[in-house]
C-alpha positions in Angstrom: -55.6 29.7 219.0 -57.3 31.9 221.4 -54.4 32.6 223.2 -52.4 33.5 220.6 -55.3 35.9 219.3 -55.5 37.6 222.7 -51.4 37.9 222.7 -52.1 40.0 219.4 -54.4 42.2 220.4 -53.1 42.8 223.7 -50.1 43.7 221.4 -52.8 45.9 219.3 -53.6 48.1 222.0 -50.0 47.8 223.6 -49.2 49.4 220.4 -51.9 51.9 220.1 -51.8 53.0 223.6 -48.2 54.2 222.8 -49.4 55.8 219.9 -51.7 58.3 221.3 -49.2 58.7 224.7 -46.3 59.6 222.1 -48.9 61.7 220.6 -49.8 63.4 223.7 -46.4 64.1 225.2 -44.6 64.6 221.9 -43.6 67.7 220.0 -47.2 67.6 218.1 -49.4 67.0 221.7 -47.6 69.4 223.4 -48.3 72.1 221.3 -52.5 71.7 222.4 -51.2 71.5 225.9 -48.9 74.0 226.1 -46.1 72.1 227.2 -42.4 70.8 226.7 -42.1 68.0 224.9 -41.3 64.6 226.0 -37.9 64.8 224.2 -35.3 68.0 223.1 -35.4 69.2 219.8 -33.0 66.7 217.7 -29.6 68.4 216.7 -27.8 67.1 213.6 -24.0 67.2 213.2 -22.9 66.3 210.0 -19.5 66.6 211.2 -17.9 63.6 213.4 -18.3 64.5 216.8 -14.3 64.2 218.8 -14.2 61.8 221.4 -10.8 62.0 221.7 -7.5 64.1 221.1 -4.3 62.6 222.1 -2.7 65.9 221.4 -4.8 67.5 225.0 -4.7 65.9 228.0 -8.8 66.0 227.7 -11.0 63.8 226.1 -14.4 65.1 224.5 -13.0 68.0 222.9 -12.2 69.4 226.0 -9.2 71.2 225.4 -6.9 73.2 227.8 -7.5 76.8 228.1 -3.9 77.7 225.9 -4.5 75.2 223.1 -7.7 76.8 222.7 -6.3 80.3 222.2 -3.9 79.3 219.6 -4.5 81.4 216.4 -6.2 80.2 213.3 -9.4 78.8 214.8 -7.4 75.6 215.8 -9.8 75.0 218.5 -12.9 75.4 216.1 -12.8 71.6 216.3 -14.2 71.2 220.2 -18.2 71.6 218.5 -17.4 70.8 214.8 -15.8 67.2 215.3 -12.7 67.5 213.6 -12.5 70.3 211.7 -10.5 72.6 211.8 -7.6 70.8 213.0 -3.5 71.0 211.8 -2.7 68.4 209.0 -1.8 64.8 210.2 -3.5 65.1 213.1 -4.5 62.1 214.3 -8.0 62.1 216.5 -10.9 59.5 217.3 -14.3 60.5 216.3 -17.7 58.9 217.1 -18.0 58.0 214.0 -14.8 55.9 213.5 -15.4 54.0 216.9 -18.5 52.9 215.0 -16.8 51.9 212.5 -14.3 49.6 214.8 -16.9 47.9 216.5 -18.6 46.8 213.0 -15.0 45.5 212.2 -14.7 43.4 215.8 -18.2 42.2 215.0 -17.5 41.4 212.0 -14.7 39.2 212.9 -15.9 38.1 215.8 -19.2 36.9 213.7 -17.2 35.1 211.1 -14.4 33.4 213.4 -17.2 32.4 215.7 -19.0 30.5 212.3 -16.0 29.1 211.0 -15.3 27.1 214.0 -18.6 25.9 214.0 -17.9 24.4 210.5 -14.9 22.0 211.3 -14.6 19.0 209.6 -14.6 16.9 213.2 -18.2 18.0 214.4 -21.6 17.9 212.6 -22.4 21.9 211.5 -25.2 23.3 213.1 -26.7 26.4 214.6 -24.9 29.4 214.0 -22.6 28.1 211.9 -25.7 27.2 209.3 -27.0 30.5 209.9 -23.4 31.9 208.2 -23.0 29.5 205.7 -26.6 30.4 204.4 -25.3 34.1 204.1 -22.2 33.8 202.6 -23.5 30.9 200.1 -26.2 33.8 199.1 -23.6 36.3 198.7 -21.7 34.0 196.4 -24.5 33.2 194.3 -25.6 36.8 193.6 -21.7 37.7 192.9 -21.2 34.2 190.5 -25.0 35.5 189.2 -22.8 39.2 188.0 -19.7 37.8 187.2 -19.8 34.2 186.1 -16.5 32.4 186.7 -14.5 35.1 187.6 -16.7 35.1 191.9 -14.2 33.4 193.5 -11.5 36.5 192.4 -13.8 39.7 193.3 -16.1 37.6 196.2 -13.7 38.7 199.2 -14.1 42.7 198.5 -18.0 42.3 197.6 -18.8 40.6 200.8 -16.7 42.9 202.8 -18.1 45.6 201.5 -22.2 44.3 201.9 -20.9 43.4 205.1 -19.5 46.2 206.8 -22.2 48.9 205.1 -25.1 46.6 206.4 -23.6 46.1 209.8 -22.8 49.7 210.1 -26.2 50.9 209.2 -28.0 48.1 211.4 -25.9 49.1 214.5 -27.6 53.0 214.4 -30.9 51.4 214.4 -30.0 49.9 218.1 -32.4 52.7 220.3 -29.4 52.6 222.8 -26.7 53.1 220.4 -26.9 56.6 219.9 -28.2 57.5 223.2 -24.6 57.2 224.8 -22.9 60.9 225.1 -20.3 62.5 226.3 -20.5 65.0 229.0 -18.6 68.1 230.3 -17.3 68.8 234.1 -20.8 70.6 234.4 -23.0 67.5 233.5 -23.6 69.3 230.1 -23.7 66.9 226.8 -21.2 67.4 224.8 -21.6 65.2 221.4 -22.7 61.8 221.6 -20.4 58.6 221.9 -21.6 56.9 218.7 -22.4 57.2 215.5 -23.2 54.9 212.6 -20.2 55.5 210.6 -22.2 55.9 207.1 -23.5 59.5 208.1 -19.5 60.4 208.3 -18.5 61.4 204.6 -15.5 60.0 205.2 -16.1 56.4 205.4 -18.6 55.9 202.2 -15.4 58.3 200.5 -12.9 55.5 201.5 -14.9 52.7 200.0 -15.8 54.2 197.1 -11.7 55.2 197.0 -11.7 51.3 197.5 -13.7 49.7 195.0 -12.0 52.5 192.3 -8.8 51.2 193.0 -9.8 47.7 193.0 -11.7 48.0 189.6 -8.7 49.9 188.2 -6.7 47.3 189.3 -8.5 44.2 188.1 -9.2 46.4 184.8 -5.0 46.8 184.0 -4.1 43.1 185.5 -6.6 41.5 183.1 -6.1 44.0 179.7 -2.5 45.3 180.2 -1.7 48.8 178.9 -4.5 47.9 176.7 -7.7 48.8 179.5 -6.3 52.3 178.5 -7.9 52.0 174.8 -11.1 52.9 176.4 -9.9 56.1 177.2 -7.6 57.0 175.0 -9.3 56.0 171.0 -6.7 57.4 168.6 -7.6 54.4 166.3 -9.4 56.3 163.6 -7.2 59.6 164.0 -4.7 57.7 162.7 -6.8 56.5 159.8 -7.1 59.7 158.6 -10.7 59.3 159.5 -11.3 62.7 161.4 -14.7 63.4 161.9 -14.7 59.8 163.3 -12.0 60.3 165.4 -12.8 63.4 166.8 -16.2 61.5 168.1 -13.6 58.7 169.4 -11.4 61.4 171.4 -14.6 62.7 172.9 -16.4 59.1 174.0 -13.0 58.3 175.6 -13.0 61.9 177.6 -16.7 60.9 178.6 -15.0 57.8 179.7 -12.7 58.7 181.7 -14.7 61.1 183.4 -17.1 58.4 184.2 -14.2 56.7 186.1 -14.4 59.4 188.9 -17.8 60.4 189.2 -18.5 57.0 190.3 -16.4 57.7 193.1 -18.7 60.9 193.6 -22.0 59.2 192.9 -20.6 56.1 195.3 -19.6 58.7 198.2 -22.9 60.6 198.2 -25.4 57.5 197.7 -24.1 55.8 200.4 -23.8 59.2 202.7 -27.2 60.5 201.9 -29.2 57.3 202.7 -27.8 56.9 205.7 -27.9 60.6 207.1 -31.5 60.9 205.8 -32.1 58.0 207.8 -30.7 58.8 210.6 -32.5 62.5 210.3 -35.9 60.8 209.9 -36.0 58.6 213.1 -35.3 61.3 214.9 -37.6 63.4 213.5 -40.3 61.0 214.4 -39.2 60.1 217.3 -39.0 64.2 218.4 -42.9 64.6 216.7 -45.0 61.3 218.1 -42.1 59.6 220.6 -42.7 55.7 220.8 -44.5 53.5 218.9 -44.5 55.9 215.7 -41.0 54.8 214.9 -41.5 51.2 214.3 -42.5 51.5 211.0 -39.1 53.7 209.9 -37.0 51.2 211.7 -38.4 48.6 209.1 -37.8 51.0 206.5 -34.4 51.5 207.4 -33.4 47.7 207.9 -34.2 47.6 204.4 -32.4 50.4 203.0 -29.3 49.1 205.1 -29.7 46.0 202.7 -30.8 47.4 199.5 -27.9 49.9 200.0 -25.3 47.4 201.2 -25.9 45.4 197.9 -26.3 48.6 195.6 -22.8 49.4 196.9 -21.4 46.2 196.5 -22.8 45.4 193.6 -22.3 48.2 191.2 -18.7 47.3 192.0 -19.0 44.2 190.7 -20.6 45.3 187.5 -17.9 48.0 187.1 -15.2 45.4 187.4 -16.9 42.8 184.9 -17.0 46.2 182.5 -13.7 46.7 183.0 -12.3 43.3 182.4 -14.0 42.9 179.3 -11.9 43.1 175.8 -12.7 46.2 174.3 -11.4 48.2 170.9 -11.1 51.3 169.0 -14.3 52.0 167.3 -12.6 53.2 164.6 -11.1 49.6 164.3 -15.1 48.7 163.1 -14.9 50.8 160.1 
């Protein structure tokens, strides 16, 4: 017991002695000593950052001299990640390398636990630790949608999945220090970056999870998951106050059906960026120890949004299965 007391508050003062160092040396100390701080002030690019350009012979952005001279601001892309570039052209940003090495990890993760789970050795280890996760994930999605979690598990878990991997990997402290650097030694952008601070890639699930709840929505109801949009029923009943309230419900309706693809995209983009921008705001103010406590924070919102994400999709989807009718059938 002693020992393990003495372990804690050697951690304690570890802990606080890193405090008042980060303090000290840190943007905040340094302006009572009248000096630099410990670290540069943090630049954010909401842009992806290029890494690569198969159309130059350079990576980084680094461009030869005549491509950038071409006209149009074509070369506006070597500081702005990809803007700025001619349609269909393909490049590799930070951002999407981030997003391959969740993918590998992902499979790697799950290949790795399957094989662990055949039917000619005892499971154990790893292979419990998987089976704990995914029998969690099933019960929350047979919890939303009842018997219909073996048909919409596969996209929910990918999706909790792949947002909660991507937003864990940016809280790695080495993850984001790897950059890219010019002939001179200068940085130039920084190799990785979790892919949820890229518009792009909470845009392409939400594009995802719309298709997939349009989808399920027809394949269930037929021509008749339309109704919801489209009430005539009471129109046609000569009932036209009614109607007219009908029409405008199903407008609101259909609206709905692509603002959640806005509401999605910018959720999912603005945790993860405001994230991002606060440990480095910390760690720019009181380097060290100060962090810790928005690492936490940020393991959790990786979770909380991860299921947020996923989840809303399978509420959408259950909505979207369900019979539904013309209100003005009611009257």
């Amino acid at each position: 017991m002693s020992l393990n007391k003495s372990l804690v508050y050697g951690f304690g003062v570890a802990l606080l002695a890193l405090f008042v160092v980060g303090f000290i040396v840190g943007a905040i100390g340094s302006k009572f000593t009248d000096s630099n701080p410990f670290l540069k002030k943090p630049e954010v690019h909401l842009p992806p950052q290029l890494i690569y350009d198969p159309f130059t012979s350079d990576a980084h952005g680094d461009s030869h001299d005549d491509h950038s001279k071409e006209s149009d601001g074509h070369g506006a892309h070597e500081k702005d990640g990809h803007h700025g570039l001619p349609p269909n052209h393909f490049v590799i940003t930070n951002t999407l390398i981030s997003s391959w090495i969740a993918t590998l990890i992902l499979i790697l993760v799950l290949v790795l636990g399957a094989r662990g789970g055949r039917s000619d050795r005892e499971p154990k280890g790893f292979y419990n630790i998987i089976e704990s996760i995914i029998s969690a994930l099933y019960g929350f999605a047979e919890g939303v949608v009842g018997d219909n979690a073996k048909k919409f598990f596969p996209l929910f878990a990918t999706i909790f999945l792949f947002v909660l991997v991507n937003a864990w990997l940016g809280l790695i402290p080495i993850y984001q220090s790897l950059s890219t650097f010019d002939s001179e030694g200068h940085i130039t952008g920084h190799f990785l970056r979790p892919a949820g601070t890229d518009l792009n890639m909470p845009l392409a699930l939400a594009i995802v999870s719309f298709i997939f709840v349009e989808y399920w929505g027809i394949k269930t109801l037929g021509f008749g998951y339309f109704g919801k949009f489209f009430r005539f029923g009471a129109l046609l009943k000569g009932k036209i106050f009614e109607g007219i309230v009908d029409f405008f419900v199903g407008i609101l309706e259909l609206l709905s059906e692509f603002i959640r693809l806005v509401s999605f995209t910018f959720r999912l983009f603005g945790n993860m960026t405001a994230g991002e921008i606060l440990l480095l705001m910390t760690s720019f103010l009181i380097p060290f120890a100060f962090s810790l406590p928005f690492y936490g924070l940020e393991l959790l919102v990786g979770v909380i949004q991860s299921l947020i994400f996923s989840a809303l999709t399978l509420v959408f989807v259950t909505m979207a299965i369900e019979p539904h009718h013309d209100e003005g059938e009611d009257h």
